[in-house]
C-alpha beads as a LAMMPS data file, in Angstrom:
LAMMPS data file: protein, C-alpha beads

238 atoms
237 bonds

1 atom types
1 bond types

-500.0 500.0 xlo xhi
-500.0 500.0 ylo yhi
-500.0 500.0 zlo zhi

Masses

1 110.0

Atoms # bond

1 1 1 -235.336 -271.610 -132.993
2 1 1 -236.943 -274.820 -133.666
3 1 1 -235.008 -277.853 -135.570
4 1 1 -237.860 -277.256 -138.830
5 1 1 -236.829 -273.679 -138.334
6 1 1 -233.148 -274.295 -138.785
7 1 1 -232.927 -277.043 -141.011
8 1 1 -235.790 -275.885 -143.571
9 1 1 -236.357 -272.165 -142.661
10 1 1 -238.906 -271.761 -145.999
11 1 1 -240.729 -274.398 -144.556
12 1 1 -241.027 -273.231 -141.119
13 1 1 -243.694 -270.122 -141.928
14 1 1 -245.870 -272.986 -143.973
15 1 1 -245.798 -275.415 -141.145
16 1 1 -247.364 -272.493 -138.670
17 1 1 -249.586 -271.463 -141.735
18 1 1 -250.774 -275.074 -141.551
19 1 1 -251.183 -275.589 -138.175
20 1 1 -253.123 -272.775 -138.071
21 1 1 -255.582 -273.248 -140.475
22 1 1 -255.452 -277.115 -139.511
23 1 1 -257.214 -275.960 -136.058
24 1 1 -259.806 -273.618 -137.353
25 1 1 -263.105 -274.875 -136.936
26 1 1 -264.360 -273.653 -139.722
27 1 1 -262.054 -274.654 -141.948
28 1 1 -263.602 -276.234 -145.405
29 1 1 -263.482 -279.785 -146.435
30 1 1 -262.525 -278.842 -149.886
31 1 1 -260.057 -276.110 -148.356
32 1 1 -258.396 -278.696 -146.268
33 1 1 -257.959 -280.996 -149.082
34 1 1 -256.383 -278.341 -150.266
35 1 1 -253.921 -277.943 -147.805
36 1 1 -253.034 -281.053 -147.103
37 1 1 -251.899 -281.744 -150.456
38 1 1 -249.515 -278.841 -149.938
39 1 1 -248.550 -280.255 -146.409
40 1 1 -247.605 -283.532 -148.083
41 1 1 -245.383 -281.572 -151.142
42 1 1 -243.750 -279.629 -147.906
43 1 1 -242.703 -283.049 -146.180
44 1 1 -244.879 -281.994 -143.202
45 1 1 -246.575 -285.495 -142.825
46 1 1 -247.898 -284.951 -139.354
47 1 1 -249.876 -282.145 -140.782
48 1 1 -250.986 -283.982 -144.236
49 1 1 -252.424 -286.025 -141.778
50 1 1 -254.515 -284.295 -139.700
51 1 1 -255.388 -282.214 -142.391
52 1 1 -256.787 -285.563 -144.226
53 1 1 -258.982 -286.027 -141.767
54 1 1 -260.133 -282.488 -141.776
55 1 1 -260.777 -283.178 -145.459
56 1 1 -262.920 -286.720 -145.161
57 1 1 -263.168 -289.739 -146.575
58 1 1 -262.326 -288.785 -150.035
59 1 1 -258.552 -288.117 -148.617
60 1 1 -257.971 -291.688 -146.931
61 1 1 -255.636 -292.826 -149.881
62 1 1 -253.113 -289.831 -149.113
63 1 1 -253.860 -290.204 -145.287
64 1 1 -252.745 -293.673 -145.730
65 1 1 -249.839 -292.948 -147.436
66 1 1 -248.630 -289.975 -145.097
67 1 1 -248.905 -293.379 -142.124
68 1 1 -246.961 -295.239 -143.804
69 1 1 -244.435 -292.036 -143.909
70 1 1 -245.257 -291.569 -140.068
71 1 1 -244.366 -294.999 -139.471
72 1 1 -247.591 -296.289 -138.556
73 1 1 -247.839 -298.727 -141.136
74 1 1 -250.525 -300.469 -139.171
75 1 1 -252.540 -297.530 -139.298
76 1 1 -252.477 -297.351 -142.959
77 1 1 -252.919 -300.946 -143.591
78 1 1 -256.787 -300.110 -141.872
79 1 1 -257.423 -297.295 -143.931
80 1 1 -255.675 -298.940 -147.166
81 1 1 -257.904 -302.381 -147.042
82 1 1 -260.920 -300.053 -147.308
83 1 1 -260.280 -298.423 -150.934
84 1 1 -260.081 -300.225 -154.193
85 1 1 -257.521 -299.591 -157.128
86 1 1 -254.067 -300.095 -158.083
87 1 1 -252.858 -297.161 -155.854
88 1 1 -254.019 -299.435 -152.480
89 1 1 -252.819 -302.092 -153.200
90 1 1 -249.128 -300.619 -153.755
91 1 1 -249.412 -298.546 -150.855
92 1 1 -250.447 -302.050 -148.636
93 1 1 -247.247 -303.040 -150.118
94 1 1 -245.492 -300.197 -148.710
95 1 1 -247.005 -301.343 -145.450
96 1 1 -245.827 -304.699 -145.342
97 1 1 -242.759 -303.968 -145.576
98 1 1 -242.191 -301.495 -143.232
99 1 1 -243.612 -304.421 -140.759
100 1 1 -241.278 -306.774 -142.237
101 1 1 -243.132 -308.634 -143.934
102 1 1 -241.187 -309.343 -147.623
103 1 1 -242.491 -311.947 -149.297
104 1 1 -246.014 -311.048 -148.654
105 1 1 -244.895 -307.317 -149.342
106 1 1 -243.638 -308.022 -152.955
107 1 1 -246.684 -310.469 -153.528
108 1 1 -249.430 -307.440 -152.782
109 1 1 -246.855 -305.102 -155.207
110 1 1 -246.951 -307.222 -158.031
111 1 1 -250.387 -307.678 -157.433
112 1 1 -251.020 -303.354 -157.429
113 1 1 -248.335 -302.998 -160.655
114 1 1 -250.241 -305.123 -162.716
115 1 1 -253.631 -303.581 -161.808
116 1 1 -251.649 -300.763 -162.758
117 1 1 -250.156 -301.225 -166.302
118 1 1 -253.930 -302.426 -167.015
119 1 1 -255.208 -298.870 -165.799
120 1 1 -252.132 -297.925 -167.709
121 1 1 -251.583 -295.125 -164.695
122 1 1 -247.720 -294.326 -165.210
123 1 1 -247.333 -292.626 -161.209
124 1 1 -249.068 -295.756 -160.095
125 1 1 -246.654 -297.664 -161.844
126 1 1 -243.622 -295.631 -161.093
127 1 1 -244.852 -296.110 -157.297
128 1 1 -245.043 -299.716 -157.084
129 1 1 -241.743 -300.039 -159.513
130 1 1 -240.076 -298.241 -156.128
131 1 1 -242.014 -300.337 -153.381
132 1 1 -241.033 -303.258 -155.084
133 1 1 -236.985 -302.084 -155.835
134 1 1 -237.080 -300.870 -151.613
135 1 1 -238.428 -304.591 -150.625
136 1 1 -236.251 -306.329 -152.943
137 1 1 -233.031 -304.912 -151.620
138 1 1 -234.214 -305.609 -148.168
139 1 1 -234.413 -309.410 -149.796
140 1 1 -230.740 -309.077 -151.015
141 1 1 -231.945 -309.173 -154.566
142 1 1 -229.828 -306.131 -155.955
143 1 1 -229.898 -307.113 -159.436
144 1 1 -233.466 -308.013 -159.789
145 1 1 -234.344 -304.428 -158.156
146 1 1 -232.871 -302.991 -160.593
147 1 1 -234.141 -305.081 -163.568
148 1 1 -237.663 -304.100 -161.761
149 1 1 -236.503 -299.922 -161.418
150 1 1 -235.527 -299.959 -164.896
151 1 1 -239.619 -299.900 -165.536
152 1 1 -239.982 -296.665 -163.540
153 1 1 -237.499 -295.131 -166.555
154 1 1 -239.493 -296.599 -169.219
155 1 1 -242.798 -295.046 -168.050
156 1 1 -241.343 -291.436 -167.154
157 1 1 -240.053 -291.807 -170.577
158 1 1 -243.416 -292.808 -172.250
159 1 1 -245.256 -290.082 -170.229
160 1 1 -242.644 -287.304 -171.366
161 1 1 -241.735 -286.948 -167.692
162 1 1 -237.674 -286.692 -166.073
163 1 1 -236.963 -290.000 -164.436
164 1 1 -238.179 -290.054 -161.056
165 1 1 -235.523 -288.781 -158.316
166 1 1 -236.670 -291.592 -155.411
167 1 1 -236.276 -294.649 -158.156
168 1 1 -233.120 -293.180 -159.153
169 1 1 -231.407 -293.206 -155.283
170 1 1 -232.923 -296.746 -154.951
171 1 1 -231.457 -297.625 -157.910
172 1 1 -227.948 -295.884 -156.946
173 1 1 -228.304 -298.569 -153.363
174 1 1 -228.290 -301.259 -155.894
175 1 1 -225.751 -300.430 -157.583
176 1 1 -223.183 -299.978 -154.946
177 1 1 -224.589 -303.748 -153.849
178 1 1 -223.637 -304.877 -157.041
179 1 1 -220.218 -303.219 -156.680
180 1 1 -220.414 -300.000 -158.594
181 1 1 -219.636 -297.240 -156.320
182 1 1 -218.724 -294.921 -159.573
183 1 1 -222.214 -295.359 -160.972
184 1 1 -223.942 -294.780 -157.959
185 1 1 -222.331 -291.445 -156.981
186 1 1 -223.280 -290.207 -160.286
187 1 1 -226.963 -291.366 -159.960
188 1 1 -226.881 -289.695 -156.713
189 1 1 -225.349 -286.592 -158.012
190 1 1 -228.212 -286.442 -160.564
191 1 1 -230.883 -286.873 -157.654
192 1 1 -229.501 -284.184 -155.422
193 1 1 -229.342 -281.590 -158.418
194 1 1 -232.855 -282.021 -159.409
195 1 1 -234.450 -282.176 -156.117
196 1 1 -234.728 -279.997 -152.769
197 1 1 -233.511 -281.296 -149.188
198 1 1 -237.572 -281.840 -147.462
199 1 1 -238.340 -284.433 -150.495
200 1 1 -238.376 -287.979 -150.378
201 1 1 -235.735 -288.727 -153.441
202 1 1 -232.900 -286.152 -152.255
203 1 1 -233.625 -288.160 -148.732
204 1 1 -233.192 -291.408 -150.110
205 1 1 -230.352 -290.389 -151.833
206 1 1 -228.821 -289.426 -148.633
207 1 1 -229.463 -292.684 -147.327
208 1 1 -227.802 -294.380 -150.319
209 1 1 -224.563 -291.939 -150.225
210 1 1 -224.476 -293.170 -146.256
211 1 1 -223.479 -296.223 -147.713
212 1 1 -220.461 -294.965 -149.339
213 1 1 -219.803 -291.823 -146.839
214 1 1 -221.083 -293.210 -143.277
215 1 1 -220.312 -289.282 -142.288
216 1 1 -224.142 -288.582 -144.284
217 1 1 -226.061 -290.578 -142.250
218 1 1 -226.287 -288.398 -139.076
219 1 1 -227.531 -285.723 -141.976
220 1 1 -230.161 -288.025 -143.426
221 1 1 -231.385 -289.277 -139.927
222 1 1 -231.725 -285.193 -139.209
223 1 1 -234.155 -284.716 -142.093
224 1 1 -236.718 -287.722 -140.947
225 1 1 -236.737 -286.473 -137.248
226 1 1 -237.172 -283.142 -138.268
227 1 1 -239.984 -283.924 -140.866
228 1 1 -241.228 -286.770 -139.108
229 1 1 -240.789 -289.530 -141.026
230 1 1 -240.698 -292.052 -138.031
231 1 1 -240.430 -295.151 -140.402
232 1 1 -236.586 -293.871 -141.904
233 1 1 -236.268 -293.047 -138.323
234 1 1 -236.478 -295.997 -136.854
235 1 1 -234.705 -297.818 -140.112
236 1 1 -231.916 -295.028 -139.741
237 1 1 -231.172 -295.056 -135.760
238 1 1 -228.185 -297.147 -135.027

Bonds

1 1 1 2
2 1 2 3
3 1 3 4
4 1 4 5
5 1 5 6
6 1 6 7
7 1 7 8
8 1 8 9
9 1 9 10
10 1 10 11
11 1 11 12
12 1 12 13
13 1 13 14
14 1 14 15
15 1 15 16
16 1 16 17
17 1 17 18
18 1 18 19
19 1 19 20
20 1 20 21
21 1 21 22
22 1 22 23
23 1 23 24
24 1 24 25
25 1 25 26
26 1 26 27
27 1 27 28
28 1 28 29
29 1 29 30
30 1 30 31
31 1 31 32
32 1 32 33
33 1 33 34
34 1 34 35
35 1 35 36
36 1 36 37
37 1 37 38
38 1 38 39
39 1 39 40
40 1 40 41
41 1 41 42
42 1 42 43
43 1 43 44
44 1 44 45
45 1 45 46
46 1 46 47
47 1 47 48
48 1 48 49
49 1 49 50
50 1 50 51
51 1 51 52
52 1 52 53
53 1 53 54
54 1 54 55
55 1 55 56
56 1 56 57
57 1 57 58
58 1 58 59
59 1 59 60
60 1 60 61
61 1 61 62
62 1 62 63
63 1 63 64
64 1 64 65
65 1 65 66
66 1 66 67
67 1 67 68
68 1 68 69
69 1 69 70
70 1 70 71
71 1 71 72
72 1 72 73
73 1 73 74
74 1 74 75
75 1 75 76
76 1 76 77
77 1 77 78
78 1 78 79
79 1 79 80
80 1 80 81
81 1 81 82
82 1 82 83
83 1 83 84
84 1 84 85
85 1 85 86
86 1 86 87
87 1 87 88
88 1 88 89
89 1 89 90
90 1 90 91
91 1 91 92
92 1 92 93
93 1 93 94
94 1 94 95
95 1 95 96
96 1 96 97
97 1 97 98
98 1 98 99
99 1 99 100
100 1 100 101
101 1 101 102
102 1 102 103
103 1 103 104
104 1 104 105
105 1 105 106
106 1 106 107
107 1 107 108
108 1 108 109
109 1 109 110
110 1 110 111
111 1 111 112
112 1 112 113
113 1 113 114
114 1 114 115
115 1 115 116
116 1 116 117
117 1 117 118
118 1 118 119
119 1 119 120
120 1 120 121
121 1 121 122
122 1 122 123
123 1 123 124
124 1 124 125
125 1 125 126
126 1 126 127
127 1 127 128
128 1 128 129
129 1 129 130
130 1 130 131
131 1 131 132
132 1 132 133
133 1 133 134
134 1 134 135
135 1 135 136
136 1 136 137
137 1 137 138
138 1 138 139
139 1 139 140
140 1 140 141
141 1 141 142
142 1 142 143
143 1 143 144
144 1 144 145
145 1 145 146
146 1 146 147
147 1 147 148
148 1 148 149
149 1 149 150
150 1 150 151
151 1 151 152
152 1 152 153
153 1 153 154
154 1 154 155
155 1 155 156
156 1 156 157
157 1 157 158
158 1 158 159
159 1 159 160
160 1 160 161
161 1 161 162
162 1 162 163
163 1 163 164
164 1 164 165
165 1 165 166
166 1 166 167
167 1 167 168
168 1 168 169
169 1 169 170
170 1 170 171
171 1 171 172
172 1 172 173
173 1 173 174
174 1 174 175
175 1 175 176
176 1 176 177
177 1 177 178
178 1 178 179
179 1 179 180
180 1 180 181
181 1 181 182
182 1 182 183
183 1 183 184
184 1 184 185
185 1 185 186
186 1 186 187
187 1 187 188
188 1 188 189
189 1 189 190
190 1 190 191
191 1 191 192
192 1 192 193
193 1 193 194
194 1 194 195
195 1 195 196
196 1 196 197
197 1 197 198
198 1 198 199
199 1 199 200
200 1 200 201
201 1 201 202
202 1 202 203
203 1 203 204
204 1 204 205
205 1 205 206
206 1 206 207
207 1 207 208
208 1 208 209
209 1 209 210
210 1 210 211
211 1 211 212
212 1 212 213
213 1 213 214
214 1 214 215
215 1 215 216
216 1 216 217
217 1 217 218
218 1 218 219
219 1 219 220
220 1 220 221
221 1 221 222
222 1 222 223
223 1 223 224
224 1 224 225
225 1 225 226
226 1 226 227
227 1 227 228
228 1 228 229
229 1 229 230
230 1 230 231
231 1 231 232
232 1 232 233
233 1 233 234
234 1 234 235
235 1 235 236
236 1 236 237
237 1 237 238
């Protein structure tokens, strides 16, 4: 039985439903566009991958983002500096600083989030509002990330939407920085009962119980090997 298998066994018939359809020749543009979305919504970013590209050009944006997942955030810097929009920019962001790169990381955020309150696109928004909390905690700035998170709230409240589960564990992270354990497990709580174990917030939540409960982390390093997130892998590996 494979890890995929084991860990995520209602995943493990879509992944070889994927796969399959992934290396049919005649397998439709539109129909892999298709797919890929679905490989992306599954955690399968190897797949969402090579399914963009079985899609086209018109895919590059959630090929890029599904690098940056990979960990090949040089990869998806390329494809990134090609497309226009708010969405690019934050997702260069993203890039920057899984290459370490902070200041210039939080400089090409704010730079996407205010293209994106002028499109007034709430996900955009929401996305860069995360980027920006992740790279400002790697900057030791716990109480400005979540001053910045607390926008992500706003919006999901504006747009009628629940408040989204990966700001939420990035906002539990600060919290514990800033010394309140209590109000993180709660957050964290509230992540894991709205969300299943192959999506990014539940994982992130993970990583932000690890803090409190070093016993998680083997559990949360599991997920990213067996999804293949290589970037939380290599962030997560002791």
């Amino acid at each position: 039985m494979s890890d995929l298998a084991r860990l995520f066994p209602e995943l493990h018939p879509l992944q070889n439903q994927f796969q399959a359809q992934q290396q049919d020749p005649a397998l439709a543009p539109e129909e892999a566009e298709k797919l890929a979305v679905l490989a992306w919504q599954s955690g399968l970013v190897n797949l969402t991958v090579l399914l963009c590209e079985k899609a086209g050009s018109q895919m590059n944006l959630l090929k890029a983002i599904a690098l940056n997942r990979q960990g090949n955030p040089e990869a998806a810097l390329e494809v990134l500096q090609g497309l226009s929009g708010s969405l690019s920019l934050i997702h260069q962001g993203s890039s920057l600083w899984q290459l370490g790169k902070l200041d210039e990381a939080l400089e090409v955020t704010t730079e996407g989030l205010q293209q994106a309150r002028k499109e007034r696109n709430g996900s955009a928004i929401i996305s860069g509002v995360c980027i920006s909390g992740e790279v400002l905690l790697d900057l030791q700035q716990h109480k400005p990330a979540v001053v910045a998170l607390a926008e992500a709230f706003k919006v999901a409240e504006l747009i009628n939407q629940e408040a989204d589960p990966y700001a939420l564990a990035i906002t539990a992270e600060a919290h514990i920085r800033w010394g309140h354990a209590r109000k993180a497990l709660a957050t964290t709580e509230k992540v894991f009962s709205r969300t299943r174990p192959h999506e990014l917030g539940h994982f992130r939540a993970k990583v932000t119980l690890s803090k409190l409960q070093p016993e998680v982390l083997p559990e949360a390093l599991q997920v990213a090997e067996v999804l293949g997130w290589g970037y939380w892998v290599k962030r997560l590996t002791p």
